[in-house]
C-alpha positions as CSV (number, residue, x, y, z in Angstrom):
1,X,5.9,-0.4,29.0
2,X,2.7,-1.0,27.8
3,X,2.2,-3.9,25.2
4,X,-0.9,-6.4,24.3
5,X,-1.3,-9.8,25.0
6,X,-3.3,-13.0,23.6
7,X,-4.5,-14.8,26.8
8,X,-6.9,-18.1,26.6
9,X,-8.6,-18.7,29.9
10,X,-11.4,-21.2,30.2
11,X,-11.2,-21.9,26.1
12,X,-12.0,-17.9,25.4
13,X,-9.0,-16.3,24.1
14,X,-9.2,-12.3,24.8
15,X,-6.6,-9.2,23.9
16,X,-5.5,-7.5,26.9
17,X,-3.2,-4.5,27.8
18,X,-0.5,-5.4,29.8
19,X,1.9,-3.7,31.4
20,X,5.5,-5.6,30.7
21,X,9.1,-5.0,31.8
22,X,11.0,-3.0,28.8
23,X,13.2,-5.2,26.8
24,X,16.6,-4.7,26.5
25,X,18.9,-5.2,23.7
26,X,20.5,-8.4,23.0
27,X,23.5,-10.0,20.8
28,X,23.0,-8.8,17.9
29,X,19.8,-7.4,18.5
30,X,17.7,-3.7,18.4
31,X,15.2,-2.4,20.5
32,X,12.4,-0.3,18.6
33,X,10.2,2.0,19.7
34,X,7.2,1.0,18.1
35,X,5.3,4.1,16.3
36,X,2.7,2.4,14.0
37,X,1.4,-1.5,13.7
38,X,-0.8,-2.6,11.1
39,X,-3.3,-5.9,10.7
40,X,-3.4,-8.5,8.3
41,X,-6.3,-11.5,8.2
42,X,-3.9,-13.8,9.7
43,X,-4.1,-11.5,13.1
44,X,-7.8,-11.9,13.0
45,X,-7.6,-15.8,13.4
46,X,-4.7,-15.4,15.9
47,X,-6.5,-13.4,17.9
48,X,-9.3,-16.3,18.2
49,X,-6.7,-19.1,18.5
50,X,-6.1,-20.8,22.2
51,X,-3.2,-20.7,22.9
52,X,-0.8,-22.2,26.3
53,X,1.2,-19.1,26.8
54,X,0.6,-15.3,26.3
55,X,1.7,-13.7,23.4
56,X,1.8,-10.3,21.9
57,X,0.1,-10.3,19.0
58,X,0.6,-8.6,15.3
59,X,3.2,-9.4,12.8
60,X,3.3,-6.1,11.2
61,X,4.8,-2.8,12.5
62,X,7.1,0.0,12.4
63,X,9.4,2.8,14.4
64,X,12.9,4.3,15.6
65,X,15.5,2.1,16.5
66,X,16.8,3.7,20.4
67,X,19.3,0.8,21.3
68,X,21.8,-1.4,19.0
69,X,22.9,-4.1,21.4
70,X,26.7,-6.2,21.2
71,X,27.2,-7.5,18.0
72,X,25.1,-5.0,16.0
73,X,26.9,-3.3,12.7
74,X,24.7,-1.8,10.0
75,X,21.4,-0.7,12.2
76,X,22.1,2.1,14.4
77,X,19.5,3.8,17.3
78,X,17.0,6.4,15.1
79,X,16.5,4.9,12.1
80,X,13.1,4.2,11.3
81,X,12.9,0.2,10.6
82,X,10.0,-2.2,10.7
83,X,10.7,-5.7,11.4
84,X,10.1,-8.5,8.8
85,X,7.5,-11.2,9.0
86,X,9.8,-14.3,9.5
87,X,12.8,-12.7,11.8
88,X,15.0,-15.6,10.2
89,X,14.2,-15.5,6.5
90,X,17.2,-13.3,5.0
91,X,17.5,-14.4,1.7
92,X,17.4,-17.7,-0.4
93,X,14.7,-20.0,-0.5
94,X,11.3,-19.9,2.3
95,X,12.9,-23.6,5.1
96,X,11.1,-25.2,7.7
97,X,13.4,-23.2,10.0
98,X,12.5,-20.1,9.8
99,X,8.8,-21.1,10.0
100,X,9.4,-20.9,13.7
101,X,10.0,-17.5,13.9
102,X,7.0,-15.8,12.5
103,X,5.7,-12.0,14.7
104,X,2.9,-12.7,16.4
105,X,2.7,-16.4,16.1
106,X,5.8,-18.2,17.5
107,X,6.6,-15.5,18.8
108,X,5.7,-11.9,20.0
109,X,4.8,-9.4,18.1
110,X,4.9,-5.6,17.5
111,X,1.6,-4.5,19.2
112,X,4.3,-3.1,22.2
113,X,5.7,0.1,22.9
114,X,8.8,-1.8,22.5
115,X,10.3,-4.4,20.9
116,X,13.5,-6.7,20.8
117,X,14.1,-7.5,17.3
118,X,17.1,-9.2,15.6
119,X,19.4,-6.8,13.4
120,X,18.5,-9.1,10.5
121,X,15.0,-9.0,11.4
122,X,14.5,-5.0,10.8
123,X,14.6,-3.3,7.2
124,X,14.9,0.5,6.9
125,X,11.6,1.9,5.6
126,X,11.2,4.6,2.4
127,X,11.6,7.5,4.1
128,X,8.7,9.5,2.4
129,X,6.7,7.1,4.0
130,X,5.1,7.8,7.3
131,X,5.2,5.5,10.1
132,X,1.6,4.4,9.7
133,X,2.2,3.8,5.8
134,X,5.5,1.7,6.8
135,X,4.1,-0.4,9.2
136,X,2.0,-1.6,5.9
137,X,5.0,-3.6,4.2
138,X,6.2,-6.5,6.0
139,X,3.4,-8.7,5.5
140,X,0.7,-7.5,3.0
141,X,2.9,-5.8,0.6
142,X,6.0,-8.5,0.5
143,X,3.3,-11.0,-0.5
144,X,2.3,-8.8,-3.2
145,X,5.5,-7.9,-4.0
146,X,6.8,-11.5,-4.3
147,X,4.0,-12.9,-6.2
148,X,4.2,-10.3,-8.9
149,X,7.7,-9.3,-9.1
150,X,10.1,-12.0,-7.7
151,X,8.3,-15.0,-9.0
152,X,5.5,-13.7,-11.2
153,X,8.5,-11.3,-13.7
154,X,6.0,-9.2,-14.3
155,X,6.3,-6.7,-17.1
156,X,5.2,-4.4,-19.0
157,X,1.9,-5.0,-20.9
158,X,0.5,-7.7,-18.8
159,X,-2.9,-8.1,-17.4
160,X,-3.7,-8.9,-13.8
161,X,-6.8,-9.9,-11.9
162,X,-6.8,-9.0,-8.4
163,X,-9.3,-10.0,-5.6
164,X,-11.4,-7.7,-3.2
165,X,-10.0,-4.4,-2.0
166,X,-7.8,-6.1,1.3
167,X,-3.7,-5.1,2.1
168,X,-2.2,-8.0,-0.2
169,X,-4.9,-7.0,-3.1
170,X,-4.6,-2.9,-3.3
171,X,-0.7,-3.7,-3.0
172,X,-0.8,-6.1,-5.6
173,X,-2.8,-3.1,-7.7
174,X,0.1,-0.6,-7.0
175,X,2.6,-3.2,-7.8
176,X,1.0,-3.8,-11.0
177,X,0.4,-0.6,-12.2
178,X,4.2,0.6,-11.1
179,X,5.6,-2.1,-13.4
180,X,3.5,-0.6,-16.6
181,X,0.4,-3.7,-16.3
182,X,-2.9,-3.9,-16.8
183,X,-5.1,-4.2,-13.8
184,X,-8.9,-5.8,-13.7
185,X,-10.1,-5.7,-10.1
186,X,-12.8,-7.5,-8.7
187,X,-15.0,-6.5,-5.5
188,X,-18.4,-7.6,-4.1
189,X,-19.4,-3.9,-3.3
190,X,-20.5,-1.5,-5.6
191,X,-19.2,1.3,-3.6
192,X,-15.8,0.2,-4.3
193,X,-15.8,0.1,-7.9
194,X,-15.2,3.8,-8.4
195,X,-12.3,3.8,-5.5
196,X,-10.6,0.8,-7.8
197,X,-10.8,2.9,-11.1
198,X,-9.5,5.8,-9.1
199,X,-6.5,4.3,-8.2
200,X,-5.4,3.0,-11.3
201,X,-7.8,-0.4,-12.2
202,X,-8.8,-0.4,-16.2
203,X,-11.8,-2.5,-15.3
204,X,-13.7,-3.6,-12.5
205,X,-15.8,-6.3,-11.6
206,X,-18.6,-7.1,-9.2
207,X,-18.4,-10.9,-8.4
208,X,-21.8,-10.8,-6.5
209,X,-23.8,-9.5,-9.4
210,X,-21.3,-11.2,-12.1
211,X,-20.3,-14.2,-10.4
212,X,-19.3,-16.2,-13.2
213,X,-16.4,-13.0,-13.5
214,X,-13.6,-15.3,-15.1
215,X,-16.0,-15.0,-18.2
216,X,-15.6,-11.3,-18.4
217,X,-12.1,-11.4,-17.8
218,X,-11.7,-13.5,-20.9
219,X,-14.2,-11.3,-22.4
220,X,-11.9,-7.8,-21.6
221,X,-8.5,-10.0,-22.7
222,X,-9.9,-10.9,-26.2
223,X,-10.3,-14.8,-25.2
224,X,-6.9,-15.1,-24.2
225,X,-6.5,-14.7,-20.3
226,X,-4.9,-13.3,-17.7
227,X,-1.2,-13.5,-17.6
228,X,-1.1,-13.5,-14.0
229,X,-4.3,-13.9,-11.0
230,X,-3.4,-12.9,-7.7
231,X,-5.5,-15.5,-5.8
232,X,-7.0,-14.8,-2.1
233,X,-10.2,-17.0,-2.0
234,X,-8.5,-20.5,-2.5
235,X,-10.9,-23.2,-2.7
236,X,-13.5,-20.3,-2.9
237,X,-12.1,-18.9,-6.0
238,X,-9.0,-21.0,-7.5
239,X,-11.6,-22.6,-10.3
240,X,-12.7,-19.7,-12.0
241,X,-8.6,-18.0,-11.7
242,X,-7.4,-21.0,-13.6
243,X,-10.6,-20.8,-16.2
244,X,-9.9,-16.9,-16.2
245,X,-5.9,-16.9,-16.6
246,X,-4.0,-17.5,-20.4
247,X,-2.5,-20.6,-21.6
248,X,1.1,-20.8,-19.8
249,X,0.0,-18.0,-17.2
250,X,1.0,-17.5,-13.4
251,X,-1.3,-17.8,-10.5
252,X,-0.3,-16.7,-6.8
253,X,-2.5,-18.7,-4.6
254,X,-2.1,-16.7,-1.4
255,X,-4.9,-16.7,0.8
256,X,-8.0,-19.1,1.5
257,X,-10.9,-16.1,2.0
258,X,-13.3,-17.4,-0.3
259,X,-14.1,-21.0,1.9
260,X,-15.2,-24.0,0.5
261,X,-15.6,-23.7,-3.5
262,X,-16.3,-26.2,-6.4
263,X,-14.4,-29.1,-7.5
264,X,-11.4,-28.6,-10.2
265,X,-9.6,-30.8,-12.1
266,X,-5.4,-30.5,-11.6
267,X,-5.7,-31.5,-15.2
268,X,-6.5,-27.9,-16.2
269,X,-3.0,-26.8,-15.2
270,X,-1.1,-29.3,-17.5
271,X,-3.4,-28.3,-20.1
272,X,-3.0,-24.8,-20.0
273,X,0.6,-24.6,-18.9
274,X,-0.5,-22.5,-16.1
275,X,2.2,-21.9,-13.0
276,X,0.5,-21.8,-9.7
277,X,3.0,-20.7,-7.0
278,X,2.0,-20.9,-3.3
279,X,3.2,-17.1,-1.6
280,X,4.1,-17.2,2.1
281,X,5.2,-13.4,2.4
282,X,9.0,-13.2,1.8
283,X,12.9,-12.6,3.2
284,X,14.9,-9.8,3.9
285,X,16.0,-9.6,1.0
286,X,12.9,-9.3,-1.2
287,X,12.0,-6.7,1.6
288,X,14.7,-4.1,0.5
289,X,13.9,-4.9,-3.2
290,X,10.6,-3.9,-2.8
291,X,11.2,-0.7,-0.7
292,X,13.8,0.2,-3.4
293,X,11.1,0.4,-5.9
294,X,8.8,1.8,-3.5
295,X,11.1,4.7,-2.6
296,X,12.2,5.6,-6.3
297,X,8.2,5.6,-8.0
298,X,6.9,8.0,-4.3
299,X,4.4,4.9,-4.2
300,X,2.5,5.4,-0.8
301,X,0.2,2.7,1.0
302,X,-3.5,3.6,0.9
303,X,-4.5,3.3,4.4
304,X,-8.3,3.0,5.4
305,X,-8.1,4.6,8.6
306,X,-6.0,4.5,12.1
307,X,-7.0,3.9,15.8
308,X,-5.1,4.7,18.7
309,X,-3.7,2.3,21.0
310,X,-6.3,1.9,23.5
311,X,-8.5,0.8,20.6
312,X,-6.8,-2.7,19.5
313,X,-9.7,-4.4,19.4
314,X,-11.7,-1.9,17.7
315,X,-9.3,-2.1,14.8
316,X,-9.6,-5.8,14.8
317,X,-13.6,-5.8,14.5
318,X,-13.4,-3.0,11.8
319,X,-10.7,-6.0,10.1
320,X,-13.5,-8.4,10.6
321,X,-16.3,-6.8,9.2
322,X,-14.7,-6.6,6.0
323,X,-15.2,-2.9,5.1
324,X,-12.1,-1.8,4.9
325,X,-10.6,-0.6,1.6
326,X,-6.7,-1.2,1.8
327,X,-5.4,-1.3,5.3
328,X,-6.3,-0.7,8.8
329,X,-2.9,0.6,11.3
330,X,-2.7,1.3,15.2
331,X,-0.9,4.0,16.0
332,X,1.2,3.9,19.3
């Protein structure tokens, strides 16, 4: 079968096709044939990473199930699964353990014609969705997901800030809009701002032309704030989100885009009450939550385009020049 692999030789690390034996179901395990994969920041620092061994790279994918191996009960060959970000995270809270078994880190990923996955590792996907759209969810969406829904309780009425027009953001807009909230959406490129009202956002905001935006976020909530920030910039960012967010509001910090950023006191969070919650993806179990809600409200992944196999690294450089609007998917 064909598959990719991250290869460092001389301190370069490069993406190669590879041709590779086709695995074969385990105990307890599935073999996929992959249809769609999809790319996530974190698989644009991978791919520059060195590493001691090859590895397929790419944490997030999706297609038909063709073998169930020994052991194997409620996943059975055709139906259309992706795998989930950490293969041991079922349920319960995120442990050291299951840090270890991350796609495309510690171990390979989906960018293969096919893959081995655990039977607990594998979710079955909306089936409105195609296979391109589903290869979307593990990663980019469950972060969303769980920073809004499972530990932000969103509801009805709230106002959300969300960053930039990347997977974890536009899901996070979807999300938001799905539970009956309030979206403000911020973006450094004009051209965006019309997309963002288009699909749903009540305001938008340019953070290059207003950087000091946590001002008019207080100014579009009446002086109150934010009841919940979806956080992507860190350092960058994580100042103005907690000047910008209400007294006793949530903040998801997710994501560290934004670099190096001003000082902030920690003393601002006791004084406002405010709940900042670190969000590393999330189990099993929060997957099939979310794709319950996603199959009952037809909600379908905006995709900003799709290459074709041979063109991996096309797809990545697209990721890295930070024009995409939503999220970019391989199909193979």
């Amino acid at each position: 079968m064909k598959a990719y692999e991250l290869r460092t030789e001389s301190g370069v690390t490069t993406l190669s096709m590879v041709e590779r034996a086709q695995p074969v179901a385990g105990r307890g395990e599935v073999v996929v044939r992959m249809r769609a994969a999809s790319l996530n920041y974190r698989d644009l620092i991978i791919s520059k990473a060195p590493r001691s061994a090859p590895l397929i790279p790419l944490c997030d994918g999706a297609g038909e199930v063709v073998e169930a191996g020994p052991g194997v009960s409620d996943i059975k060959a055709g139906d259309r699964v992706a795998g989930t970000y950490f293969q041991d995270w079922v349920s319960g809270p995120l442990n050291p353990g299951v840090l270890r078994t991350v796609l495309g880190q510690n171990i390979d990923g989906v960018l293969a014609e096919y893959v081995a996955l655990k039977e607990h590792g594998v979710v079955r996907v909306p089936a409105h969705l195609s296979f391109e759209e589903a290869a979307t969810l593990p990663c980019a969406a469950l972060t969303a997901w769980q920073a809004l829904v499972t530990e932000g309780r969103i509801k009805a009425g709230d106002t959300v800030v969300v960053m930039g027009t990347g997977g974890v953001s536009i899901f996070a807009l979807q999300f938001a809009l799905m539970c009956g909230a309030r979206v403000i959406a911020t973006t450094g490129t004009d051209s965006k701002l019309e997309r963002l009202r288009a699909l749903g956002a009540a305001a938008v905001i340019n953070y290059k032309t207003t950087p000091e935006w946590d001002k008019t976020v207080l100014e579009l909530t009446g002086g109150v704030g934010a009841d919940h920030i979806v956080e992507v910039g860190g350092a960058g960012t994580l100042p103005r989100s907690l000047r910008a967010v209400r007294h006793g509001g949530f903040v998801s910090l997710i994501g560290v885009l934004g670099g190096a950023g001003e000082k902030f006191s920690p003393g601002s969070i006791i004084l406002k009450g405010v709940r900042l919650q670190g969000i590393f993806v999330g189990s099993r179990e929060m997957f099939e939550d979310m794709n319950r809600a996603i199959a009952l409200s037809a909600m379908r992944p905006v995709v900003d385009r799709t290459y074709q196999f041979e063109e991996a690294a096309a797809a990545l450089a697209f990721l890295e020049s930070g024009r995409h609007f939503g999220k970019i998917c391989i199909r193979v």
